[in-house]
N, C-alpha and C positions, 0 to 999 in steps of 0.2 A: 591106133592113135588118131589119127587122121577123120575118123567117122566119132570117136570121140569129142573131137575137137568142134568138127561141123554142128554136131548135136548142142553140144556147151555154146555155139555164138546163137544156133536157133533159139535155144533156152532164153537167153539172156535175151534176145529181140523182140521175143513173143510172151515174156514170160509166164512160160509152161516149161515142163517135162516133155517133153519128146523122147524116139526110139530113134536108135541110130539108123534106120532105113528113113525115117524122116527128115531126121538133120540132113545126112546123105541128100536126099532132093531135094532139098531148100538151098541146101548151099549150092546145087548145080542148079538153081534158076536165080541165085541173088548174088552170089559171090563171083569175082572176074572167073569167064568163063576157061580163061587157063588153068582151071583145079581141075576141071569136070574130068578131065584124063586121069587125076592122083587119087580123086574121089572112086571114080570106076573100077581101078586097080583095086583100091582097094577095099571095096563090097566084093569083087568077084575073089578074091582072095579070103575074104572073112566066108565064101561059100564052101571054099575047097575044102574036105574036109581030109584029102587023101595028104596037106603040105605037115612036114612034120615040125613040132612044136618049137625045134631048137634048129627048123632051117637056118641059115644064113641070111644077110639081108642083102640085096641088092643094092651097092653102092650108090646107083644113080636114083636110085627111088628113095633113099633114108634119106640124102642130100635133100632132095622135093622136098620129105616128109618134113624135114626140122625149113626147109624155106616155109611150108603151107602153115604149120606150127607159129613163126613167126607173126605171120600175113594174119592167122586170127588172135592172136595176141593183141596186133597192134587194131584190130578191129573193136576186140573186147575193149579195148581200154578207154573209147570213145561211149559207153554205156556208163550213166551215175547208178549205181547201187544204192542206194539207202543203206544204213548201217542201223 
């Protein structure tokens, strides 16, 4: 979700498409550098391929995830769209 989301605000900044390894470094050189730890978590986590599908989530990291969720939320919504 997280590398999802990073990708969606590059989108919208740049307007292009990007690949979620893109968004990923954009948002750790333009977004407050306090993500750069949630961002890292988790690319190295989308590497593992050995974590199984229906792990468990980490309390203190979903917590992050729906804060950093927020944080582009309230980013995105400073972008006009044309309709």
């Amino acid at each position: 979700m997280v590398l999802n989301y990073a990708r969606m605000l590059q989108d919208l900044h740049e307007g292009r498409i990007s690949s979620k390894l893109e968004g990923a470094e954009w948002a750790k050189q333009i977004l407050d550098p306090h993500w750069k730890s949630l961002i890292d978590f988790c690319w190295q986590e989308r590497q593992d391929t050995e974590i199984p599908i229906h792990q468990s989530a980490i309390p203190e990291k979903f917590a992050e995830v729906l804060r950093f969720v927020s944080y582009v939320m309230e980013a995105a919504a400073k972008y006009k769209v044309d309709e």
